[in-house]
C-alpha positions in Angstrom: 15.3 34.4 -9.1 13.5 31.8 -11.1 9.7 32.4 -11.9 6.6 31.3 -9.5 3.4 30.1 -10.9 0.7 28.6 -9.4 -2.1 25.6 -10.0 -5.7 26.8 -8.1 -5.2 29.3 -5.7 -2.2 30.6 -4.4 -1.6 30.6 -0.9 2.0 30.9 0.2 3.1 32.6 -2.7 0.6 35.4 -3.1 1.4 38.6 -4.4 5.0 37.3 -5.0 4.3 37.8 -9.1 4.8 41.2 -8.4 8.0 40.7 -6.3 9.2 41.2 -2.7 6.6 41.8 -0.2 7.5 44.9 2.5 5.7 44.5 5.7 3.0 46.8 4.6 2.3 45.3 1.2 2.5 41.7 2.8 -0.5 42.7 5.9 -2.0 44.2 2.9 -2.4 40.4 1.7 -2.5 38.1 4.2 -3.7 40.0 7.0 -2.1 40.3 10.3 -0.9 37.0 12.2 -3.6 35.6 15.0 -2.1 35.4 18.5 -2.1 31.8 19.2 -1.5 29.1 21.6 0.4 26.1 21.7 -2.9 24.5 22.6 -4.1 26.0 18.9 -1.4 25.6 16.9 -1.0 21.3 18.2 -5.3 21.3 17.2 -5.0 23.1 14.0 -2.1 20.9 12.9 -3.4 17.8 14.0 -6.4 18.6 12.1 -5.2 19.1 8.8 -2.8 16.5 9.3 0.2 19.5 8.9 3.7 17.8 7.6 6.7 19.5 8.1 7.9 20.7 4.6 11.5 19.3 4.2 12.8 15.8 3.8 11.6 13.8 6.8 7.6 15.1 6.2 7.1 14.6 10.3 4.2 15.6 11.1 3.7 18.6 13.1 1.2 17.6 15.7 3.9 15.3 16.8 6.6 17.5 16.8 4.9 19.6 19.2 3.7 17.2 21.3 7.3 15.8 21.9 8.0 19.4 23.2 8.3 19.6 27.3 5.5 21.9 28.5 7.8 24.6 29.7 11.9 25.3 28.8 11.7 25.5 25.1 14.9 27.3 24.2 14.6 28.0 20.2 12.6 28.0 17.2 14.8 27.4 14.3 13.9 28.2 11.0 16.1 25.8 8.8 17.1 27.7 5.9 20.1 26.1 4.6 18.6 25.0 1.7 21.8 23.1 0.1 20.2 20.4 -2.0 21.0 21.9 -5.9 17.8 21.4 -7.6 15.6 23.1 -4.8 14.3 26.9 -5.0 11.2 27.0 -2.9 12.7 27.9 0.8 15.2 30.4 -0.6 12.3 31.8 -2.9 10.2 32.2 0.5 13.3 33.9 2.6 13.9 36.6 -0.2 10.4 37.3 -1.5 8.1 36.5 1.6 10.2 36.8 4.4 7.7 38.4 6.4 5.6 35.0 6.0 8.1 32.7 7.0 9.1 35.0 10.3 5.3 35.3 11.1 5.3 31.6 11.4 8.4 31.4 13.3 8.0 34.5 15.9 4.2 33.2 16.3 4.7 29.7 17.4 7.8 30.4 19.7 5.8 33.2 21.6 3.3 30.3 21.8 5.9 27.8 23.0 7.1 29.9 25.4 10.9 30.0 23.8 13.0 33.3 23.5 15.1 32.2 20.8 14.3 32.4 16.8 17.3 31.7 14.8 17.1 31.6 11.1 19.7 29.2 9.0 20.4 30.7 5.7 23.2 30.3 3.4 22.0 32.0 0.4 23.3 35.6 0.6 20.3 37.2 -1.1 17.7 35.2 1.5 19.8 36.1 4.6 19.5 39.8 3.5 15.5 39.7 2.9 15.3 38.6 6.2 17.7 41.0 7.9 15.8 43.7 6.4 12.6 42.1 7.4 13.3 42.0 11.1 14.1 46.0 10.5 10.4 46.4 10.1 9.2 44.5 13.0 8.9 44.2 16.5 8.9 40.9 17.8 9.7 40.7 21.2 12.2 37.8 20.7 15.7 37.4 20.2 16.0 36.9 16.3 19.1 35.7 14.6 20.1 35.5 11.7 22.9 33.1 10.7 25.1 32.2 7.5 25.8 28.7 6.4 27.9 26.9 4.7 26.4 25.8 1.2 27.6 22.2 1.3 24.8 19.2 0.8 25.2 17.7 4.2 25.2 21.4 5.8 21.2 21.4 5.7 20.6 18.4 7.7 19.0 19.1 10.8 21.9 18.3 13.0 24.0 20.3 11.3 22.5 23.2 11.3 22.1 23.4 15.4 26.0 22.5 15.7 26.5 25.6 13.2 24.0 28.1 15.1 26.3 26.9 18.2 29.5 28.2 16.6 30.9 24.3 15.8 30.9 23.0 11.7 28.2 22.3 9.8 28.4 18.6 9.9 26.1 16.2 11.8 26.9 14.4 14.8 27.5 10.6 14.7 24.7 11.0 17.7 21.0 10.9 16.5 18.9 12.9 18.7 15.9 14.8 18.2 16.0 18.3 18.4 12.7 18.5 20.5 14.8 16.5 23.5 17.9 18.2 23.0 18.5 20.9 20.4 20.4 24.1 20.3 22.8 24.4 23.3 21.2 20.7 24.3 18.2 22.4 25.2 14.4 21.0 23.6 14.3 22.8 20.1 11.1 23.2 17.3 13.3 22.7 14.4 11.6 22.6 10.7 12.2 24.0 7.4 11.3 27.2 5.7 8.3 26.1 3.8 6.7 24.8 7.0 6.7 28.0 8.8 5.0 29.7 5.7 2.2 27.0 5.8 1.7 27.6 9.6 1.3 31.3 8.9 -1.6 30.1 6.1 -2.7 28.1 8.4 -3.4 30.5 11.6 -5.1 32.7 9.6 -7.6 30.6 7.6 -8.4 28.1 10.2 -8.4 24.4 9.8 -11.6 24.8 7.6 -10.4 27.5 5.6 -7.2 25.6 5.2 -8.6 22.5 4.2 -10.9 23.8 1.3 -7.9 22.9 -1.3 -6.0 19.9 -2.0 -6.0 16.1 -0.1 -8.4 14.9 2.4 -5.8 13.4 4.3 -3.1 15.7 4.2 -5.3 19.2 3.1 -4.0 22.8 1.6 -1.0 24.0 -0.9 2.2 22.5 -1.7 5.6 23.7 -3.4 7.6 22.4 -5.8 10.9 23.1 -7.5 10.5 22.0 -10.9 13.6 22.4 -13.2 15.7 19.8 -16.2 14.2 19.8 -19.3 11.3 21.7 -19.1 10.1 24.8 -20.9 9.1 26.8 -17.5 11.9 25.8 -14.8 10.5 27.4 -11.3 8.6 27.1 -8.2 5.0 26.4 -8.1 2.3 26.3 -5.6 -0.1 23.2 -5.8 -2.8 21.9 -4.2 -1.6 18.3 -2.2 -2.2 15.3 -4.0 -2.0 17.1 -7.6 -1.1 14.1 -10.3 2.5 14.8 -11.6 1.6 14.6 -14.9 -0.4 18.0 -14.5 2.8 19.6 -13.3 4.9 18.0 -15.7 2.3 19.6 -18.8 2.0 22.4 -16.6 6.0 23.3 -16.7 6.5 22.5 -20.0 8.4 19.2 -19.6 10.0 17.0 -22.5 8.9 13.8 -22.1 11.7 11.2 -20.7 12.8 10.0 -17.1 11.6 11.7 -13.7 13.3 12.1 -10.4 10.7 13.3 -7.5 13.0 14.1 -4.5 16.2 15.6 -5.6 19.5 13.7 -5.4 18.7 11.6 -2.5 15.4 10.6 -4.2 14.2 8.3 -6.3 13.6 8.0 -10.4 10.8 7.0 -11.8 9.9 4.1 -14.4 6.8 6.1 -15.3 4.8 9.0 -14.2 0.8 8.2 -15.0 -1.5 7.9 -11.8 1.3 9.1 -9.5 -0.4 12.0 -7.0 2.3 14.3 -5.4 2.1 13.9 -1.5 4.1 13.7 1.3 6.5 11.5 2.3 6.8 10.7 -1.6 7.3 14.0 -2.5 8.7 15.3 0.7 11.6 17.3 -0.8 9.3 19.3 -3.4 11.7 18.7 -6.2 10.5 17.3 -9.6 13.5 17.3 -12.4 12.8 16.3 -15.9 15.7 14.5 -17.5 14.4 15.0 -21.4 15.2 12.0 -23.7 18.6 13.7 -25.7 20.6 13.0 -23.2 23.1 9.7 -21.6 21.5 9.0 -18.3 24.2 7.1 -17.1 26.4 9.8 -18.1 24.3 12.7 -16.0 23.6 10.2 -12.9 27.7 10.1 -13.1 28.0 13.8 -12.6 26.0 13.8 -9.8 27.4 11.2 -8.2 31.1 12.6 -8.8 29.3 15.7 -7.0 27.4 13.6 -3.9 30.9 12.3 -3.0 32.4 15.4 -3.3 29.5 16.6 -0.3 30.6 14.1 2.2 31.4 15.0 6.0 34.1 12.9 5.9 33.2 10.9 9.1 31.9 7.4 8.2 33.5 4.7 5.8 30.2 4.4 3.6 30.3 7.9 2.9 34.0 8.5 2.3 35.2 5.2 0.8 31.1 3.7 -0.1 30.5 6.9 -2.7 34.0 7.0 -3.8 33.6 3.3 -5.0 30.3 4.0 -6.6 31.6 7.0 -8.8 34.4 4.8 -9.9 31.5 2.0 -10.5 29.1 4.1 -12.6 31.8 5.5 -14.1 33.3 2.1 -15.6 29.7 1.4 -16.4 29.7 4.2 -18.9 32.6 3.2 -20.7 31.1 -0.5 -20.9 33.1 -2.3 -18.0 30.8 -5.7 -17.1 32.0 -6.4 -13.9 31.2 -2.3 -12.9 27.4 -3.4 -13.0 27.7 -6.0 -10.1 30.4 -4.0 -8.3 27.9 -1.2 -8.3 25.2 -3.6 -6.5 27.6 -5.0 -4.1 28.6 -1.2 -2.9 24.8 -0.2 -3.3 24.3 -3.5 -0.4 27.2 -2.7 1.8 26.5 1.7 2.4 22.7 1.8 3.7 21.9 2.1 7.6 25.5 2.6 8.8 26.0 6.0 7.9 26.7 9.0 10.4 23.9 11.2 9.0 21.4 10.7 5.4 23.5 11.7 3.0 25.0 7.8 2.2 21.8 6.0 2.2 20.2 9.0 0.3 23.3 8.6 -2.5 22.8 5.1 -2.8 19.2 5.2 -3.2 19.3 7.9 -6.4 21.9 5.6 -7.5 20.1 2.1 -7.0 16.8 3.9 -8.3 19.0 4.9 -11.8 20.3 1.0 -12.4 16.6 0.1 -12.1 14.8 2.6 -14.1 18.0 2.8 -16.7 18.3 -0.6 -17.5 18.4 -0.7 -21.0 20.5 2.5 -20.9 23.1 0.0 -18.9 22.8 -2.8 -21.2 23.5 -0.4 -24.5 26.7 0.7 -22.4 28.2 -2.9 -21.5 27.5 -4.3 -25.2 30.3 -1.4 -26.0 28.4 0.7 -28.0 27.1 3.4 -25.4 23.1 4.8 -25.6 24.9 7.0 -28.1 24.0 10.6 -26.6 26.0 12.7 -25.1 26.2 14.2 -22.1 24.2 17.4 -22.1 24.5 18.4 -18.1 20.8 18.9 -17.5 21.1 17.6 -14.0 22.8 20.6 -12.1 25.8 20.1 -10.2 27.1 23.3 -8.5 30.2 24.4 -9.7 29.9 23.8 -12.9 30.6 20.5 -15.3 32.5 17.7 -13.9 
């Protein structure tokens, strides 16, 4: 497990610097959960302005609101954290799993719906929990179900087709869970992170809550930081931090930034940038260092992005397969690879069957922008001249 630390106060990660928290040492912290009411939970959200923690950073107010007054069928916790760089949801599921389930059990008991099911597909995580629910007494019909560790295997539509027993691929259908969810029936789907945060947040109150961080989006944050940095880990923030803080904070060499994992975005520079949401909806930061090809380590990972397709669109299976062979020919010089590239960068956004295409393309378009001089050392012939060092990771090893 990598290391926690914490900016301010912590919040959803207190206590965890002295490891897991057991029901009784985590009441001991945080105090038992409120009782309440959908009514409360809508007014406390909409007042701090609460976003859900994963990639889309919808707001929860709205969420709720989009939820029929009566035949809520689930609460899913979205645990299938399968993006490589991120720690913080696993982190939460196997050191404070008792946070995360107050959240969930809280809210559905508030909603009305008998169901919690709990997506996890890290084996440690899915065991916290399991042990977890042996200390409580919810009332609820809690599950707890293994997923499949592939990228697209997290997105939201996937994960209710693998709680219903199908494969952990999204539909070609885009329909919100709150209309039709698990079993077709109106779901509150979010991620890990956000059920934490609404635990915080029944128990301090919107005032309470809001004493840390942005006016317009109050309270704590995590973040996966990890690349070339001296202190890789997960760290809990107040909202609207500047990167640069986190960056000194974590040790980091100086270089080229991505903010949002593999289907975010890289950044020219870092000064005056402020973490918070949508830009940083993913929590990931990753520190690329300056020793090593960046057209070389955007490669890997793109090698590894086409590798995590569902296989059922053409700008998934044949759009990423052409960019890995473009960025490829780009490293070894090719000239025509670089407008190839932006023609296949043109042709794959919007016509996808889920994210994971127009995410690809837009780490990829990001890296031609913010490496250009990196490109033009490679198609004079004579390469940047580093090697290839592997400090994105790609799981499974080099490619």
């Amino acid at each position: 497990m990598q290391d926690t630390r914490v900016i301010g106060q912590a919040r959803v990660l207190a206590g965890l610097d002295q490891g897991r928290l057991d029901r009784q040492r985590h009441l001991w912290i945080h105090g038992v959960q409120p009782d309440l009411t959908r009514e409360d939970y809508t007014k406390l959200s909409e007042a701090v302005g609460l976003r859900g923690r994963g990639g889309a950073a919808f707001p929860v107010a709205l969420k709720l609101a989009d939820l029929p007054a009566k035949g809520v069928e689930a609460v899913v916790v979205n645990g299938s954290e399968s993006e490589p760089v991120s720690r913080k949801d696993r982190l939460l599921l196997t050191l404070a799993p008792h946070l995360v389930l107050d959240g969930a059990t809280s809210l559905a008991h508030a909603l009305g719906a008998p169901h919690v099911l709990i997506a996890v597909h890290d084996a440690a995580a899915a065991m916290s929990v399991r042990e977890a629910l042996m200390e409580r007494d919810d009332g609820l019909a809690i599950e707890v179900t293994d997923t499949p560790g592939r990228f697209v295997a997290g997105e939201a539509r996937a994960v209710l087709s693998a709680l219903e027993g199908g494969p952990a691929v999204p539909p070609g259908r885009r329909v919100l869970p709150t209309r039709k969810g698990y079993h077709r029936r109106p779901t509150f789907l979010s991620n890990v992170e956000t059920f934490a945060q609404l635990a915080v947040l029944a128990r301090l109150g919107a005032r309470g809550f809001s004493d840390t961080g942005l006016i317009s989006e109050p309270g704590t944050q995590l973040l996966t930081i990890d690349g070339a940095v001296q202190w890789p880990g997960v760290i809990e923030t107040p909202t609207g931090v500047p990167l640069d803080t986190v960056l000194q904070f974590a040790g980091a060499e100086p270089g080229p930034v991505l903010l949002g994992g593999y289907h975010g975005r890289w950044l020219p520079r870092t000064d005056g940038l402020t973490l918070q949401r949508p830009e940083v909806s993913a929590g990931i930061i990753l520190a690329l260092g300056a020793d090593t090809c960046p057209l070389g380590e955007v490669h890997r990972v793109a090698r590894w992005l086409a590798s995590q397709s569902a296989g059922q669109c053409g700008p998934c299976v044949f759009g990423l397969a052409s960019l890995v062979d473009d960025f490829d020919r780009l490293v070894k010089g090719d000239p025509a690879a670089w407008y190839d590239a932006h023609r296949h960068l043109g042709l794959i956004p919007g016509r996808g069957a889920c994210a994971h295409p127009d995410g690809s393309a837009r780490f990829l378009g990001s890296a031609l922008e913010v490496f250009g001089e990196d490109v033009r050392l490679h198609l004079a012939g004579g390469g940047c001249g580093r090697p290839v060092r592997g400090v994105l990771p790609v799981p499974g090893g080099a490619w």
